[in-house]
C-alpha positions as CSV (number, residue, x, y, z in Angstrom):
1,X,-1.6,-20.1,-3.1
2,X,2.1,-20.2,-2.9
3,X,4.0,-17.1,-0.9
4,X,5.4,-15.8,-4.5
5,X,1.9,-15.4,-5.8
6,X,1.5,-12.6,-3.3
7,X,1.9,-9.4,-4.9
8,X,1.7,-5.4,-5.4
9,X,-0.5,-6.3,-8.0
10,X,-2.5,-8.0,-5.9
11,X,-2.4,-5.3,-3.4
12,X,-3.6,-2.6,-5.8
13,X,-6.5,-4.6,-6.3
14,X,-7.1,-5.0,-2.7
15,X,-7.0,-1.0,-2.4
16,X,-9.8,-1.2,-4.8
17,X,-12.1,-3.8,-3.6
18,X,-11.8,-2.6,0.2
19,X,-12.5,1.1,-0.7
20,X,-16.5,1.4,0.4
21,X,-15.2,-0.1,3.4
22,X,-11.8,0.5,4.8
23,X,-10.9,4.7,5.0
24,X,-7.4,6.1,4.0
25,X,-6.1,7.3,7.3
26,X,-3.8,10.3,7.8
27,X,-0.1,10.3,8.0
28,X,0.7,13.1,10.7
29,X,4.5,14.3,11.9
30,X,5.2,16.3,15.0
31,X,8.9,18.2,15.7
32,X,8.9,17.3,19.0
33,X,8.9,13.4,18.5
34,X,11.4,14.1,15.4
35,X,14.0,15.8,18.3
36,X,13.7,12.6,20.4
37,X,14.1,10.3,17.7
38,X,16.8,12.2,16.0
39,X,15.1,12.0,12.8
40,X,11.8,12.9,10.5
41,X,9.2,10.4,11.4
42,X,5.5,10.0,9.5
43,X,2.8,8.1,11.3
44,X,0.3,6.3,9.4
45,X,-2.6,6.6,11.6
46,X,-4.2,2.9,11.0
47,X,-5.6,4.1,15.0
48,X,-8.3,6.2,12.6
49,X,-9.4,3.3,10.4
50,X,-13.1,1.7,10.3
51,X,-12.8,-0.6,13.2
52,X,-9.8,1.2,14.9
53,X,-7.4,-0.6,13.5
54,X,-5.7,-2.0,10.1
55,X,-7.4,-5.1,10.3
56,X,-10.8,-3.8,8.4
57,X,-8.2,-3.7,5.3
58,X,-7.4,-7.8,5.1
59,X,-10.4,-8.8,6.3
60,X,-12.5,-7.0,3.7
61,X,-10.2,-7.9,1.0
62,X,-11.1,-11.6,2.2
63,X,-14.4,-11.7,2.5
64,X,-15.2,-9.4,-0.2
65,X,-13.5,-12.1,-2.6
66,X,-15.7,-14.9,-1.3
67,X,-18.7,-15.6,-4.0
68,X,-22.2,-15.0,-2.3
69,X,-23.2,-18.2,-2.5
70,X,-20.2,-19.6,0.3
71,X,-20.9,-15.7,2.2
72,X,-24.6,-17.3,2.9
73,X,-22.6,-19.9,4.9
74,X,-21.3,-17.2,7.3
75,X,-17.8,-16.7,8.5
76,X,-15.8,-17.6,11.4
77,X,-12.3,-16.6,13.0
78,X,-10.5,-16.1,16.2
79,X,-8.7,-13.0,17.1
80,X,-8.0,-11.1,20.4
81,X,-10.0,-8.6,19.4
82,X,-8.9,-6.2,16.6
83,X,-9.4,-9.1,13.8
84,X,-12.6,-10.1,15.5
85,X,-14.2,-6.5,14.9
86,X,-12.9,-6.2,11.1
87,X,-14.5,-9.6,10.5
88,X,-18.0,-8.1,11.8
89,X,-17.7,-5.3,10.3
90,X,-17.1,-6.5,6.6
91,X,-19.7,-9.4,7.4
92,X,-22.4,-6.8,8.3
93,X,-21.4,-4.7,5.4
94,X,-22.2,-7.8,2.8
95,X,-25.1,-9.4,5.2
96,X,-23.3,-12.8,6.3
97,X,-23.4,-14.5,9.4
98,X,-20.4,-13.9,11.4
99,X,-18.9,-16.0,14.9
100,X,-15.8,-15.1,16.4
101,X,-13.4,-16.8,18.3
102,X,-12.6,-14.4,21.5
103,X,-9.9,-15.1,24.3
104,X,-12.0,-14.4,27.5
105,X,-9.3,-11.8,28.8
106,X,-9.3,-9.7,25.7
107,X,-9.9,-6.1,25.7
108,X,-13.6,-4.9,26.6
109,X,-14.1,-2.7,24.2
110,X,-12.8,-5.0,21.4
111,X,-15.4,-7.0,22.9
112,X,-17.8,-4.6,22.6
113,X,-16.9,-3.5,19.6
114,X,-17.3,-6.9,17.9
115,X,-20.6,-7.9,19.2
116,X,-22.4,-4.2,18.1
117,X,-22.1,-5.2,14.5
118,X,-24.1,-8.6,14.8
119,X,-21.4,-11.2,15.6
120,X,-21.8,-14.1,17.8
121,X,-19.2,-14.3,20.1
122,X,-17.2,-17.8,21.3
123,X,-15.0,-17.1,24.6
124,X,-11.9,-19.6,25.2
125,X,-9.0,-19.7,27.7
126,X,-6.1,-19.0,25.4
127,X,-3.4,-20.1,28.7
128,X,-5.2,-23.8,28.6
129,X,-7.7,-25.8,26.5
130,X,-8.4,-26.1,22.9
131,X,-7.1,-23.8,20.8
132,X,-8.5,-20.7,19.1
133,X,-7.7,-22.5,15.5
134,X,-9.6,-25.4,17.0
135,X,-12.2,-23.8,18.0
136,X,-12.7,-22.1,14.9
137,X,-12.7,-25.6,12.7
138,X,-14.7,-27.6,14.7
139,X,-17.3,-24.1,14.4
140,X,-16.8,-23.8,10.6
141,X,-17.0,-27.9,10.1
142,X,-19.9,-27.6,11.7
143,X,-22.0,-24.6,10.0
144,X,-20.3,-24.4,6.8
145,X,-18.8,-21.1,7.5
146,X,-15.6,-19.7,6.0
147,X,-12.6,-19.6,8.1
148,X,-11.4,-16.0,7.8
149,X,-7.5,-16.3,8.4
150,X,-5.9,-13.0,10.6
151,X,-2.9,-13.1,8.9
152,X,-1.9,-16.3,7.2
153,X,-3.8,-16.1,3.6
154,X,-2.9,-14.1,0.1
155,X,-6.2,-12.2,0.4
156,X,-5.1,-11.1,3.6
157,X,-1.7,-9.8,3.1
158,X,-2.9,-8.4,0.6
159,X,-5.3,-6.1,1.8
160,X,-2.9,-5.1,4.9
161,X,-0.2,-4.0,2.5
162,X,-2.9,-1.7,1.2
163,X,-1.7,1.1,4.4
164,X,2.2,0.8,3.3
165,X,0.8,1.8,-0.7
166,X,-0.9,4.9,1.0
167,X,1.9,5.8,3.1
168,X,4.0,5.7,0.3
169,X,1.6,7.5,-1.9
170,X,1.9,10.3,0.4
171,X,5.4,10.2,1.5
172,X,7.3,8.5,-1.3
173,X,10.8,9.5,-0.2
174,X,11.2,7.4,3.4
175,X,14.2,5.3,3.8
176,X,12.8,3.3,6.2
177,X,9.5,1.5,7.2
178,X,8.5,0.1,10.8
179,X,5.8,-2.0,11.2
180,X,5.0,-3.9,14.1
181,X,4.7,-7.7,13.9
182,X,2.0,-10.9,15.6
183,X,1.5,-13.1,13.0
184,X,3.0,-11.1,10.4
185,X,-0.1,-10.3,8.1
186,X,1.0,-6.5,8.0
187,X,4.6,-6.4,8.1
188,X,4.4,-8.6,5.1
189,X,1.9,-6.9,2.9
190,X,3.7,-3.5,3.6
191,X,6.8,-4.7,2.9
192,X,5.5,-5.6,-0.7
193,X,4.2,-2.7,-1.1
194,X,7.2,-0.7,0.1
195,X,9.5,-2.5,-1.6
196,X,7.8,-2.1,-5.0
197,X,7.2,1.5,-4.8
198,X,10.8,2.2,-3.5
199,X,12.7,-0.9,-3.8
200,X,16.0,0.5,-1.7
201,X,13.8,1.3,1.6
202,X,14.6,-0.6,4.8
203,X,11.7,-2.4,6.4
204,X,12.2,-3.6,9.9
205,X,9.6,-5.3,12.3
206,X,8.8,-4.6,15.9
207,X,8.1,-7.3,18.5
208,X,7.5,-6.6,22.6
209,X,10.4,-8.4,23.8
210,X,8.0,-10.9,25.9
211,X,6.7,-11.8,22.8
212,X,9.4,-12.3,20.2
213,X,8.9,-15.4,18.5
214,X,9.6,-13.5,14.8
215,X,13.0,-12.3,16.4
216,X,13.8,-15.6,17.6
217,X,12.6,-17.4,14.1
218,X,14.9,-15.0,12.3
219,X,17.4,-15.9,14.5
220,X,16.7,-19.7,13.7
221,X,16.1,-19.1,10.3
222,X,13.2,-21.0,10.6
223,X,9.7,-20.4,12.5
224,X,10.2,-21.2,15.8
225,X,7.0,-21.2,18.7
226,X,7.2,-20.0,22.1
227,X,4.4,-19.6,24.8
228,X,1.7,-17.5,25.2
229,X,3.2,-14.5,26.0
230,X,1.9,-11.8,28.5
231,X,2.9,-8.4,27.2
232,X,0.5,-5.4,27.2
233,X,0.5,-5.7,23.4
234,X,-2.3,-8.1,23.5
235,X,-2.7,-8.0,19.3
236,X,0.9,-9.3,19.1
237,X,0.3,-12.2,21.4
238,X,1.2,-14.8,18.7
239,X,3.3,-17.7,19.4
240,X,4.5,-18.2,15.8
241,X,4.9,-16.3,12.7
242,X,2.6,-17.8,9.8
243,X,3.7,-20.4,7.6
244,X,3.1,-17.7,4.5
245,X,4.2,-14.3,6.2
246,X,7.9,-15.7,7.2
247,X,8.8,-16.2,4.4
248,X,8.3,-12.4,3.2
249,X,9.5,-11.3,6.1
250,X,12.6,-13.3,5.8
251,X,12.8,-11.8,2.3
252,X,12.3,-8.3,2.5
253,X,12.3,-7.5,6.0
254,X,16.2,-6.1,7.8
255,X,15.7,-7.1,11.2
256,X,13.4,-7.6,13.6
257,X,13.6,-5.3,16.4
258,X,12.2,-6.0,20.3
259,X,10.9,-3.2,22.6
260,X,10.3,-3.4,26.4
261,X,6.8,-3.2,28.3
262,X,8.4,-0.2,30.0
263,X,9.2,1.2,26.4
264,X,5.9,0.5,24.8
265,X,3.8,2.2,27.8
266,X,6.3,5.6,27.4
267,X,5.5,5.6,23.3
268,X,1.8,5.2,24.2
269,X,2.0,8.5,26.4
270,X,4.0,10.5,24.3
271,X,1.7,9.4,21.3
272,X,-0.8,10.6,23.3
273,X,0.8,13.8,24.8
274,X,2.6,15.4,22.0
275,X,0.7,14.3,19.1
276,X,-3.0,13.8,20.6
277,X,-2.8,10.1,19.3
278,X,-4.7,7.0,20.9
279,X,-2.4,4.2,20.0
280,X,-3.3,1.1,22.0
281,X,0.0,-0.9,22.7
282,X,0.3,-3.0,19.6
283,X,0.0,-0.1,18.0
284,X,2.9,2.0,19.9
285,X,5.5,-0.9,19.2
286,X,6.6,1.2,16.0
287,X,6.6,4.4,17.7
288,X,8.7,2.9,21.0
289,X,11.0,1.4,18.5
290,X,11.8,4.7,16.7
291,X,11.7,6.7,20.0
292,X,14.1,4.5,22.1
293,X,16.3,4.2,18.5
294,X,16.4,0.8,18.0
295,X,16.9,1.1,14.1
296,X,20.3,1.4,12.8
297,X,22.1,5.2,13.2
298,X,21.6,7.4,10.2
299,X,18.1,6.8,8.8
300,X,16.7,10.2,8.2
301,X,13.0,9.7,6.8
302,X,11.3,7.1,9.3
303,X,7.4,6.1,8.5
304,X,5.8,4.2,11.0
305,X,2.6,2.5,11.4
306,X,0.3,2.7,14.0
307,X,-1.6,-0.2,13.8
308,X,-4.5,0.4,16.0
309,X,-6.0,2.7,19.1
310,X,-8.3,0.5,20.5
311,X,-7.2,0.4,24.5
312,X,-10.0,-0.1,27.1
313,X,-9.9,3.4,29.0
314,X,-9.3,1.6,32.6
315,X,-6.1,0.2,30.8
316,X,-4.9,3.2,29.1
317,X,-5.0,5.2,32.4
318,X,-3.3,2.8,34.1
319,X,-0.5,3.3,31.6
């Protein structure tokens, strides 16, 4: 399906089909963050949603699509963690068979969380060896299962752009949106949705600085690939944008903006200081990015996505 073929329509319908499974999460504001960021700032908690994270929202939307018949198959897909418990979830929920393709250092309780709804889980090296997209082919060439995409499908985008239409629901006057970016499946969805519900917002995307390969395609102006990168933001360890989110972010997105390790683990801690919030790392970017004020000067209504609290305790402590 082509990259123009992507959207609000299609998101609205996404918000419908992913209802019995994905939750609306809250949008919560604190003053004291507002003083250090010099502005108002609404978090849409995505660290609440089924699963822990926004994931749950494209991968329902994808396999709720699917027609029984190919469900029966199973699915398959590869993901550090967050994608890999959305996909078990929304398999359990419609009874398919569900294998995921797991990088052997990824999070415990990701790793926990995935295999307590059913799935079968398939370790791999992600620093040497055959690829997680490999890995996943040679597993769905094999079975017959559908390859559930983590960001680089229509039904996907879709359904992630499903938390940008709620924020905006509930705070339709923001003049800006921050979203942090992997392999772009959010940033791009959201930006739809923003974009069509207040066409003059600003979008900008968040990236660790050891893992900037959307920064350094926009620079390019054209996807570029680096190596694996090692940043405590283990969801945003893509080495490429997608071949259908770059695009849209080229499109509707301002800039992408990069945050230090040092930045991310401050934004985690006064997440979870001031505001009670569990934000793993991914999910902080956002947060770090509007706290250390790496958006341009001026922008008074800030909303912000936290894309996900799940952190292995050991690893949050050590933070």
């Amino acid at each position: 399906m082509p990259v123009t073929e992507v959207t609000y329509e299609d998101i609205r319908r996404a918000a419908e089909r992913i209802r019995p499974i994905a939750k609306r999460t809250p949008v919560l504001s604190s003053r004291s963050i507002d003083a250090l960021a010099g502005a108002s700032v609404f978090f849409k908690c995505e660290n609440f949603q089924t699963g822990g994270a926004f994931k749950i929202r494209g991968a329902a939307n994808f396999i709720l699509s699917l027609p029984k018949e190919q469900l029966a198959r199973g699915v398959v897909s590869h993901s550090s963690g967050n994608h890999a418990q959305a996909v078990a979830i929304a398999a359990e929920f419609v009874g398919a068979p569900a294998t995921l393709v797991m990088p052997e250092d990824a999070p415990r309780t990701k790793i926990e969380g995935t295999r307590a709804r059913g799935a079968k889980i398939v370790f791999y090296d992600r620093f040497g060896g055959e690829t997680r997209e490999q890995i996943s082919g040679r597993i769905a060439r094999e079975t017959g299962a559908t390859i559930v995409p983590p960001y680089d499908h229509p039904w996907t985008i879709a359904g992630q752009g499903t938390a940008a239409r709620e924020l905006l629901e509930e705070v339709p006057d923001l003049d800006a949106l921050v979203v942090c970016v992997g392999g772009g499946g959010l940033c791009a969805g959201s930006s739809i949705a923003a974009r069509h519900l207040r066409p003059g917002i600003r979008v900008f995307g968040v990236e660790p600085e050891l893992a900037n390969d959307t920064y350094l395609s926009f620079a390019a102006g054209e996807r570029v690939q680096i190596d694996t990168p090692s940043t405590i933001a283990d969801g945003l360890r893509t080495t490429m944008p997608g071949a259908l989110t770059f695009p849209i972010l080229r499109r509707n997105v301002e800039a992408i903006v990069l945050v230090s390790e040092g930045e991310i683990r401050e934004a985690v801690k006064l997440l979870m200081m001031r505001m009670k919030i569990v934000a793993e790392p991914s999910g902080a970017v956002g947060a770090a990015a509007v706290l250390f004020k790496k958006l341009p000067a001026g922008i008074e209504r800030i909303g912000v996505i936290i894309s996900g609290g799940n952190a292995d305790f050991e690893a949050l402590a050590a933070l």
